[in-house]
DSSP file (Angstrom, degrees, kcal/mol; ACC not computed):
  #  RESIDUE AA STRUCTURE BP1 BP2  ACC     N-H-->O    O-->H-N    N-H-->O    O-->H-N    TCO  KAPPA ALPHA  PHI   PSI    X-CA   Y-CA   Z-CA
    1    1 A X              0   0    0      0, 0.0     4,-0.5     0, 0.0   117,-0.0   0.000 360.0 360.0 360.0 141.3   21.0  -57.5   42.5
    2    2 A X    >>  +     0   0    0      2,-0.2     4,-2.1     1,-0.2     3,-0.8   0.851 360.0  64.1 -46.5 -45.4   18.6  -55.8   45.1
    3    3 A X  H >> S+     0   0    0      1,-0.2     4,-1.5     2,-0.2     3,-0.7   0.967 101.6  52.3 -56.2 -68.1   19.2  -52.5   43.3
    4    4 A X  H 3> S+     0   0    0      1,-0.2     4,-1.9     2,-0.2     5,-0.3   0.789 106.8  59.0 -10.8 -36.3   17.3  -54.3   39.8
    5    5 A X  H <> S+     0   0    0     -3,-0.8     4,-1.3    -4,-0.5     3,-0.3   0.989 108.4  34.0 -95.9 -43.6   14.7  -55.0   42.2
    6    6 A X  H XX S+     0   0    0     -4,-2.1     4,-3.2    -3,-0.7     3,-0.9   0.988 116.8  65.8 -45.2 -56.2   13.6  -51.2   43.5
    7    7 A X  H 3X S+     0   0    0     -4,-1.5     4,-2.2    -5,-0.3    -2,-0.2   0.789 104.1  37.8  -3.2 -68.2   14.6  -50.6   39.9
    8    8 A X  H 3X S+     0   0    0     -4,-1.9     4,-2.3    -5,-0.3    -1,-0.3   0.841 114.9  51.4 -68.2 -44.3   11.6  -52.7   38.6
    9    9 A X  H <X S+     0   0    0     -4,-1.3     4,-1.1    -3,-0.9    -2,-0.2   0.970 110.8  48.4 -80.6 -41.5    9.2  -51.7   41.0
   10   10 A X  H >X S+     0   0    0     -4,-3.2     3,-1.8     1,-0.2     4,-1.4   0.998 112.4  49.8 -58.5 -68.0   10.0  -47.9   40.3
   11   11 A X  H >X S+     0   0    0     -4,-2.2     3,-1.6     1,-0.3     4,-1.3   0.826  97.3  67.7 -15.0 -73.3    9.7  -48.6   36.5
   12   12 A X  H 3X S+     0   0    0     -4,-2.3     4,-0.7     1,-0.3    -1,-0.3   0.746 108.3  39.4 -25.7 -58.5    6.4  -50.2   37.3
   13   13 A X  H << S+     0   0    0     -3,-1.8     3,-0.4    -4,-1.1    -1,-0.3   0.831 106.9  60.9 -49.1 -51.6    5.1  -46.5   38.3
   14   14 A X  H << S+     0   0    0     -3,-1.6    -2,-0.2    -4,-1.4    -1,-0.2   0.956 109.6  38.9 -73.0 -61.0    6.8  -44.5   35.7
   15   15 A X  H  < S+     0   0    0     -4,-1.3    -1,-0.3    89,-0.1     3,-0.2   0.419  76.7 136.2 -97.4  -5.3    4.9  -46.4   32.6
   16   16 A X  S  < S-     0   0    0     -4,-0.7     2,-0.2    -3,-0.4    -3,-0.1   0.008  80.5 -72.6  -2.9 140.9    1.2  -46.6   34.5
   17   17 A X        -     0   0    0      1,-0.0     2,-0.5     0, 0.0    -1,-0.2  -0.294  60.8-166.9 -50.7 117.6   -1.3  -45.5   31.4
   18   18 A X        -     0   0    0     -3,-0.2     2,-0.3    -2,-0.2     3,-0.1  -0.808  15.4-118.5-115.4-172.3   -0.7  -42.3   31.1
   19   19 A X        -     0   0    0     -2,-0.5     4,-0.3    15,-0.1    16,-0.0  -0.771  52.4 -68.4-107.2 133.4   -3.2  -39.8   28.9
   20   20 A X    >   -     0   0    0     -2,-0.3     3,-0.7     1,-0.2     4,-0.1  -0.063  45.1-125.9 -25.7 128.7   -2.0  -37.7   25.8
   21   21 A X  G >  S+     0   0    0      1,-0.3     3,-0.7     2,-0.1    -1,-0.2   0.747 113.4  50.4 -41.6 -34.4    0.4  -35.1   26.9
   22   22 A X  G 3  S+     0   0    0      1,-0.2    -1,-0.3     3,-0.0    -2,-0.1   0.157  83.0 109.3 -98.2  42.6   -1.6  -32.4   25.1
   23   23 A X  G <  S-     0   0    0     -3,-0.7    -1,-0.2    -4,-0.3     2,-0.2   0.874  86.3 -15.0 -76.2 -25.6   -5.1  -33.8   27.0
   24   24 A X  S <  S-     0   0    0     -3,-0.7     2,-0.1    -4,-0.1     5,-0.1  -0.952  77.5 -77.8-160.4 175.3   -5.7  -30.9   29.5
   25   25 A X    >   -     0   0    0      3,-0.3     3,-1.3    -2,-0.2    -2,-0.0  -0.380  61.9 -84.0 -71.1 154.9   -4.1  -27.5   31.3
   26   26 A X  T 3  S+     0   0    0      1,-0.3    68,-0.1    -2,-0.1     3,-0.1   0.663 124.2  74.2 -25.7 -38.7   -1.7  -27.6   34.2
   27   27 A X  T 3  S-     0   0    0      1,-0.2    -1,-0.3    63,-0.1    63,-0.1   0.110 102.4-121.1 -74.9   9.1   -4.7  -27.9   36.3
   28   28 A X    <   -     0   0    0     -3,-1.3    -3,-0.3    61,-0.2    -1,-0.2   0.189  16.6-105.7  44.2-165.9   -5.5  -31.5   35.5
   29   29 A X    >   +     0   0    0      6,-0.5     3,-2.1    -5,-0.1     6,-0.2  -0.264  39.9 175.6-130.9  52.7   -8.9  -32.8   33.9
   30   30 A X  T 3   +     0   0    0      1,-0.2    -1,-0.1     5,-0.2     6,-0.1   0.408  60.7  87.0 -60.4   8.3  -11.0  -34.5   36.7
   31   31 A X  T 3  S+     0   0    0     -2,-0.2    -1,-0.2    -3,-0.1     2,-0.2   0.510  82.8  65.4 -85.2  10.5  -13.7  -35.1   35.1
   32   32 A X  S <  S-     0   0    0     -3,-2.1     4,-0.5     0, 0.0     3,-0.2  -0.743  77.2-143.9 -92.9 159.9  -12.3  -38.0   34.1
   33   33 A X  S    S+     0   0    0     -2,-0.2    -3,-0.1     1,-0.2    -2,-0.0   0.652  99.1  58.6-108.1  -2.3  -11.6  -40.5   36.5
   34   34 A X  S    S+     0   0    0     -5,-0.1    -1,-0.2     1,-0.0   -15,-0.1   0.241 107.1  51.0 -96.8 -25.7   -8.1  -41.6   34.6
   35   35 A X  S    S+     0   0    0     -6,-0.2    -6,-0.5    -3,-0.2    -5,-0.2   0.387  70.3 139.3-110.7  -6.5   -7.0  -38.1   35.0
   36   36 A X     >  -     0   0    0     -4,-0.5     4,-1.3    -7,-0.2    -3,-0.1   0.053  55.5-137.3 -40.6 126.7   -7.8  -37.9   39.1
   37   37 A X  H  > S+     0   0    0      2,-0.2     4,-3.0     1,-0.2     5,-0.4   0.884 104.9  77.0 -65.7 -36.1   -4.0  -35.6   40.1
   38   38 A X  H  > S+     0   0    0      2,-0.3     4,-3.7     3,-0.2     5,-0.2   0.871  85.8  49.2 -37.1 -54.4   -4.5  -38.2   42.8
   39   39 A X  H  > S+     0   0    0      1,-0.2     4,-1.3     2,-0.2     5,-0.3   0.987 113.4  44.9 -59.1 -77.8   -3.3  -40.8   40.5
   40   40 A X  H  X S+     0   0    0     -4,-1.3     4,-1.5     2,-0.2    -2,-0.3   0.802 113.3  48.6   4.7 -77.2   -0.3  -38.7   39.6
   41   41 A X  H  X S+     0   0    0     -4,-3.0     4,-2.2     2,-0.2     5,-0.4   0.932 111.5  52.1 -81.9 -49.3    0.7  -37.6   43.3
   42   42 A X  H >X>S+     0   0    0     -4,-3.7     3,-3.6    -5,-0.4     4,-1.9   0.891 109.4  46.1 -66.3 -72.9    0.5  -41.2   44.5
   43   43 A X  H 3X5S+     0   0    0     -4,-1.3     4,-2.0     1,-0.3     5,-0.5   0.799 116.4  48.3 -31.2 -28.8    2.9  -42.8   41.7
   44   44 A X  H 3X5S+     0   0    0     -4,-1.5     4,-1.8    -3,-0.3     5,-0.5   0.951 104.3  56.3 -61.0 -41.9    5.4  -40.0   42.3
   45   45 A X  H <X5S+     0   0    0     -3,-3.6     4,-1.5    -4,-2.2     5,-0.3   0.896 114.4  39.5 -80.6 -39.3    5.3  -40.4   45.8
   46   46 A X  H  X5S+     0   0    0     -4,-1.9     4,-1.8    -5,-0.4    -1,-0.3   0.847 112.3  53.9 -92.9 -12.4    6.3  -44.3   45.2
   47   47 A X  H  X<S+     0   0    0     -4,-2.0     4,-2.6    -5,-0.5    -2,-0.2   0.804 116.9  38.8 -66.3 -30.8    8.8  -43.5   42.5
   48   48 A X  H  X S+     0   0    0     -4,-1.8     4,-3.5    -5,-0.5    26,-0.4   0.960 117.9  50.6 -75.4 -56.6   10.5  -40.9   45.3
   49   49 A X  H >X S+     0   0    0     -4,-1.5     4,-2.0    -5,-0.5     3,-0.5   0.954 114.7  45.0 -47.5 -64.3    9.7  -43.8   48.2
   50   50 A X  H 3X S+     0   0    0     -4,-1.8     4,-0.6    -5,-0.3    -1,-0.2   0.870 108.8  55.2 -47.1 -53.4   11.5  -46.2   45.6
   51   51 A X  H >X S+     0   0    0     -4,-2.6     4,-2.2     2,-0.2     3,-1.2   0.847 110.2  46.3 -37.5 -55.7   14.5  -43.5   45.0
   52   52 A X  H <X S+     0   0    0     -4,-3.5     4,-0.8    -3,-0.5     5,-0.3   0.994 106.6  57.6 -78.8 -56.2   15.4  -43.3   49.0
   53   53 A X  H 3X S+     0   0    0     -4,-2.0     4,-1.6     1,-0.4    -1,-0.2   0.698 107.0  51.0 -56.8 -18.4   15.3  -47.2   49.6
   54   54 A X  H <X S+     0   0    0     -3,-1.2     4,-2.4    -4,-0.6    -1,-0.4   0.808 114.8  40.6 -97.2 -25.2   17.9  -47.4   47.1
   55   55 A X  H  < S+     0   0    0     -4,-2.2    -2,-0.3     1,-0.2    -1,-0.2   0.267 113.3  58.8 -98.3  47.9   19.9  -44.7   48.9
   56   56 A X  H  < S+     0   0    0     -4,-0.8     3,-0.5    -5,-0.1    -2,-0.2   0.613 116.5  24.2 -87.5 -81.3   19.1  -46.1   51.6
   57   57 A X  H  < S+     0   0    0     -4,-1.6    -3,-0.2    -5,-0.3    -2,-0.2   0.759 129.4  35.9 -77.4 -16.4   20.4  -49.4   51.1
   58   58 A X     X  +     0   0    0     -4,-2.4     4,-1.5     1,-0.2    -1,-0.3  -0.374  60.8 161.1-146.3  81.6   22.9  -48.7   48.7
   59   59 A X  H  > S+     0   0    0     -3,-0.5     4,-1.8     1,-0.2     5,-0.2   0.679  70.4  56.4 -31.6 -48.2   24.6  -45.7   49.1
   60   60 A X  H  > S+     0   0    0      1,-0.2     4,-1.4     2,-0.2    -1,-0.2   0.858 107.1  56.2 -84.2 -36.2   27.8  -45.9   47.2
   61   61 A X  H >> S+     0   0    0      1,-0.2     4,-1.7     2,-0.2     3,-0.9   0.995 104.8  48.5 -57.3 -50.1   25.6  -46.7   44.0
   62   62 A X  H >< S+     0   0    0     -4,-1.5     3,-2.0    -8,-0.2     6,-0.3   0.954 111.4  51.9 -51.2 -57.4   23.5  -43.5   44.2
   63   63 A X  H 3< S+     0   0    0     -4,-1.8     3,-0.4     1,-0.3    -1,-0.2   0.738 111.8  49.9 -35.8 -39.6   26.9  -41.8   44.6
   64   64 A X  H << S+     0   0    0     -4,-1.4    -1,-0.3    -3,-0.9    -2,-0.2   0.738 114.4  40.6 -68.2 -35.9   28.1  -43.7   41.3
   65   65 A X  S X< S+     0   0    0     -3,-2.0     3,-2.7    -4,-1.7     2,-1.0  -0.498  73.8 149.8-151.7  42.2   25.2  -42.8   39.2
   66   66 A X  T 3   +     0   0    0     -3,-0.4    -3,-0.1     1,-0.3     3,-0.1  -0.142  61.4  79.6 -81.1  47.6   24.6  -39.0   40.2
   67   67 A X  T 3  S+     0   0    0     -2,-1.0     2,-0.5    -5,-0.2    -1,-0.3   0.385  79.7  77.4-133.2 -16.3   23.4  -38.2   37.3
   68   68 A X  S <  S-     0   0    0     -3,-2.7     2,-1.2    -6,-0.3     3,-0.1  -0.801  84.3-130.9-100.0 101.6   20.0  -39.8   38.4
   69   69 A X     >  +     0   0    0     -2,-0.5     4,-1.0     1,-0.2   -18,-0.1  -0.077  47.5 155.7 -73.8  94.7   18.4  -37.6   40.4
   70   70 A X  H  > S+     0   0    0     -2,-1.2     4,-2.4     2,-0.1    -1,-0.2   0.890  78.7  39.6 -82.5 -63.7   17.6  -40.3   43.3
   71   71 A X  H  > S+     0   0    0      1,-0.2     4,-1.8     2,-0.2     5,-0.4   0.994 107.1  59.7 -79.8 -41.7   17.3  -37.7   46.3
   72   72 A X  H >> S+     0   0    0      2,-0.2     4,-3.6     1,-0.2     3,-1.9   0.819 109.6  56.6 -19.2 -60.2   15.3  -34.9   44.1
   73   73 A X  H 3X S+     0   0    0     -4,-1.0     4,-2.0     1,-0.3     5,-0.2   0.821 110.9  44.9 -15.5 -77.7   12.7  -38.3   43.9
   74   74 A X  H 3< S+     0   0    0     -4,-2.4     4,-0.4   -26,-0.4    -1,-0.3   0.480 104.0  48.8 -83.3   6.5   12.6  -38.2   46.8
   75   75 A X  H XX S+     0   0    0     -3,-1.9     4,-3.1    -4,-1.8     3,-0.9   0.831 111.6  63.1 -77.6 -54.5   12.2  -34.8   48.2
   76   76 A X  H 3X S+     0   0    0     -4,-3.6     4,-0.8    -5,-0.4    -2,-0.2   0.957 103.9  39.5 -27.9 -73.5    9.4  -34.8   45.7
   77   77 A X  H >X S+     0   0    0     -4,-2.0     4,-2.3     2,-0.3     3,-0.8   0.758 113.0  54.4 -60.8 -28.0    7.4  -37.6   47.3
   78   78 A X  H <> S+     0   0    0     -3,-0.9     4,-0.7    -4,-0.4    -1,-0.3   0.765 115.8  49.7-115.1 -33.6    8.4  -36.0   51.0
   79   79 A X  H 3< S+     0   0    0     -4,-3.1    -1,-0.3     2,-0.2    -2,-0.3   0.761 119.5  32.7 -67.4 -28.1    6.6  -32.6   48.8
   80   80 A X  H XX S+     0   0    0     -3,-0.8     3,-1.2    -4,-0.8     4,-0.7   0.860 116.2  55.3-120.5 -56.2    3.8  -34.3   47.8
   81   81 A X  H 3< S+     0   0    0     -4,-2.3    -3,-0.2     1,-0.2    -2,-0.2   0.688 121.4  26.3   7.8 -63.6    3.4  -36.6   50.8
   82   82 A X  T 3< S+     0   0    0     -4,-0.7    -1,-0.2    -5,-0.2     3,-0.1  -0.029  95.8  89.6-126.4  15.1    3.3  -33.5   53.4
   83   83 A X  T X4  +     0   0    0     -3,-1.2     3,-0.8     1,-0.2     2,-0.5   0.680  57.3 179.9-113.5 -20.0    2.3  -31.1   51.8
   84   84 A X  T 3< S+     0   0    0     -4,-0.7     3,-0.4     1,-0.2    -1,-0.2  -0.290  76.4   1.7  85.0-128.7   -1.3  -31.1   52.1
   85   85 A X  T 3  S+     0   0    0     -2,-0.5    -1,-0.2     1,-0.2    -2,-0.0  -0.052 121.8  79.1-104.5  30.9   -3.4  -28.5   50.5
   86   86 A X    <   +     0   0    0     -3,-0.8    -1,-0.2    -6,-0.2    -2,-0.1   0.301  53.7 125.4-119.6  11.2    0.2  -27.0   49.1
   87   87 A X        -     0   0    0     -3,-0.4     2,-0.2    -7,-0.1    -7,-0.1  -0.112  53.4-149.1 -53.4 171.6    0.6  -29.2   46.4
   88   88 A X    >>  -     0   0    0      0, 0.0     4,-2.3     0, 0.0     3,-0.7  -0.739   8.3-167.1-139.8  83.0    1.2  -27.1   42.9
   89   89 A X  T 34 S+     0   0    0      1,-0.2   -61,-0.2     2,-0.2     5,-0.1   0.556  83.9  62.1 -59.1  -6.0   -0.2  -29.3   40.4
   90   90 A X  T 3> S+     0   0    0      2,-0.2     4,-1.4     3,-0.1     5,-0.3   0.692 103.8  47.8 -90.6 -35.0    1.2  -27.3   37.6
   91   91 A X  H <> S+     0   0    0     -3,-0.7     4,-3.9     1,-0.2     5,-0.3   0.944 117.7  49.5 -68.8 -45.4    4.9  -28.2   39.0
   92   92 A X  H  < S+     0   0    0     -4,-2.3     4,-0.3     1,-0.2    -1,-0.2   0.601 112.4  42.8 -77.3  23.1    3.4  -31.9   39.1
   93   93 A X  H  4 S+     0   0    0     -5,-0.2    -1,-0.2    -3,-0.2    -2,-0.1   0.552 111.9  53.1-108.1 -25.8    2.1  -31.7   35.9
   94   94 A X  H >X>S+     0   0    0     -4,-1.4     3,-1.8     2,-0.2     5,-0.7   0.956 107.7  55.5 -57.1 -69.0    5.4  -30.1   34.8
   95   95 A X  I 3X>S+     0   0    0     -4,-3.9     5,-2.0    -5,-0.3     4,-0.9   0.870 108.0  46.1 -30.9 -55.4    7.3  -33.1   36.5
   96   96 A X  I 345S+     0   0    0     -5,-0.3    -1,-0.3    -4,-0.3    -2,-0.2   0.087 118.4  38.3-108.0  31.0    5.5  -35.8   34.6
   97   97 A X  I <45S+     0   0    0     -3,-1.8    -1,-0.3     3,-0.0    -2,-0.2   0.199 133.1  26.5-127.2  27.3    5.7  -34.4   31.1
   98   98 A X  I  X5S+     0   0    0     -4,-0.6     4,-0.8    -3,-0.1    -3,-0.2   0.612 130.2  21.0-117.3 -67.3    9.3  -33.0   31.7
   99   99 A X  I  X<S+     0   0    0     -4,-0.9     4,-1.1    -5,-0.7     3,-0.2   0.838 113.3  59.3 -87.1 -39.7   11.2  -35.0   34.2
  100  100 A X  H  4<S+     0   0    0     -5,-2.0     4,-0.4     1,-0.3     3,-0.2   0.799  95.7  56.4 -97.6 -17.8    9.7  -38.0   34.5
  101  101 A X  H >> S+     0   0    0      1,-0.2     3,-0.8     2,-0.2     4,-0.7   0.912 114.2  46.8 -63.9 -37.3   10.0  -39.5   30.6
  102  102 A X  H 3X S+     0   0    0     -4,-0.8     4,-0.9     1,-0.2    -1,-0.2   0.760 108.8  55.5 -92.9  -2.0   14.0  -38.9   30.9
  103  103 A X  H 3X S+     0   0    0     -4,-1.1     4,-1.0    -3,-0.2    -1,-0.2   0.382 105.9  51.8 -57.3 -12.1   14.0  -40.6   34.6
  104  104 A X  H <> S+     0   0    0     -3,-0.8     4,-0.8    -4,-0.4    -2,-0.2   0.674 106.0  54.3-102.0 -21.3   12.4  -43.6   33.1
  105  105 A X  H  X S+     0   0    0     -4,-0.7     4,-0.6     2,-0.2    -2,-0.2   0.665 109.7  51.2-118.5 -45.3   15.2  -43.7   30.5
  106  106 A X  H  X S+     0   0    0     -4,-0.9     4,-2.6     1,-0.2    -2,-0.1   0.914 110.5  39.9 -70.6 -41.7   17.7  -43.7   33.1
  107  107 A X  H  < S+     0   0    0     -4,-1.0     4,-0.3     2,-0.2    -1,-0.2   0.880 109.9  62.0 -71.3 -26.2   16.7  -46.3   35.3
  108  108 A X  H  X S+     0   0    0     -4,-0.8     4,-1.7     1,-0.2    -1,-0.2   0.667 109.1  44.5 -42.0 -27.6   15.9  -48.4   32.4
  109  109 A X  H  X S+     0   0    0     -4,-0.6     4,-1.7     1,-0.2     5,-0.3   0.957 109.8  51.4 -81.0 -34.3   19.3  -48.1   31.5
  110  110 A X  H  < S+     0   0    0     -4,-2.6    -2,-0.2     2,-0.2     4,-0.2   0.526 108.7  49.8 -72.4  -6.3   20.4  -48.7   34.8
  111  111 A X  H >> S+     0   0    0     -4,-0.3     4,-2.0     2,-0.2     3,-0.8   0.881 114.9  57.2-102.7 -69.7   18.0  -52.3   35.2
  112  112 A X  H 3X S+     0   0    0     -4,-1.7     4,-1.4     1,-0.2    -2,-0.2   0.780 105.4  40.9   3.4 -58.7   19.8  -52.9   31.8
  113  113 A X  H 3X S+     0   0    0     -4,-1.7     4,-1.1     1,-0.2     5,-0.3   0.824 118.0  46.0-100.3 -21.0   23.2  -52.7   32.8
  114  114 A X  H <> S+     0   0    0     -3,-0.8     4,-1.5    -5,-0.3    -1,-0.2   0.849 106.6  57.4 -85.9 -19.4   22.8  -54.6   36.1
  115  115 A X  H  < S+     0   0    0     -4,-2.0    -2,-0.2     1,-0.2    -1,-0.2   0.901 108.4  49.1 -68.0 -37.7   20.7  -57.5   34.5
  116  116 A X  H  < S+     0   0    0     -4,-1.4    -1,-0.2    -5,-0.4    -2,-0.2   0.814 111.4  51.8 -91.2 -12.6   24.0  -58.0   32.0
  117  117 A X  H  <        0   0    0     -4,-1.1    -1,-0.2     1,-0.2    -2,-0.2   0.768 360.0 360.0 -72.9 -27.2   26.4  -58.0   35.6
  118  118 A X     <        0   0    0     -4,-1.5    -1,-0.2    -5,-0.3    -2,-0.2   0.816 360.0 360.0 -78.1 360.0   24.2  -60.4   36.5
């Protein structure tokens, strides 16, 4: 199924290395080059990008499976995206030690349970 295939590609994003949780303050650590917020903003911004294409193309699923927060994604990305010099790096730092471990756990399930329809 197509949905499997955003699925994968979102996934892809989610589990990039990321650095021990307790490594730095809200404020990120950029004197590593592993820790650039940059790195952060952009994977969100294609997890969010990934999120829309599937309710894009497949409405009735997102509708199905509202329990994954598909448009938040993507409001996010359209936040991070467009936002310039308003970015909050404490909400995105918030995001990926909060949000994003039990988003990864959902879609995981959800590339799971369409690999066994298939």
């Amino acid at each position: 199924m197509q949905q499997a295939h955003f699925f994968k590609y979102t996934t892809m994003n989610m589990h990039d290395e990321r650095p021990d949780p307790g490594f730095c303050d809200p404020g990120f650590c950029v004197h590593d080059e592993r820790l650039d917020p940059g790195f952060f903003i952009r994977n969100l911004e294609i997890i969010g990008e990934a999120s829309h294409n599937v309710d894009k193309h497949f409405p009735q699923f997102v509708k199905d499976h509202n329990d994954v927060p598909f448009i938040y994604a993507y409001e996010m990305r359209n936040s991070l995206a467009h936002g310039y010099f308003k970015v909050d790096l404490p909400i995105v730092w918030q995001t990926i030690q909060n949000d994003l471990p039990a988003l990864a756990s959902s879609v995981q399930g959800l590339i799971d349970k369409l690999n066994r329809q298939d």
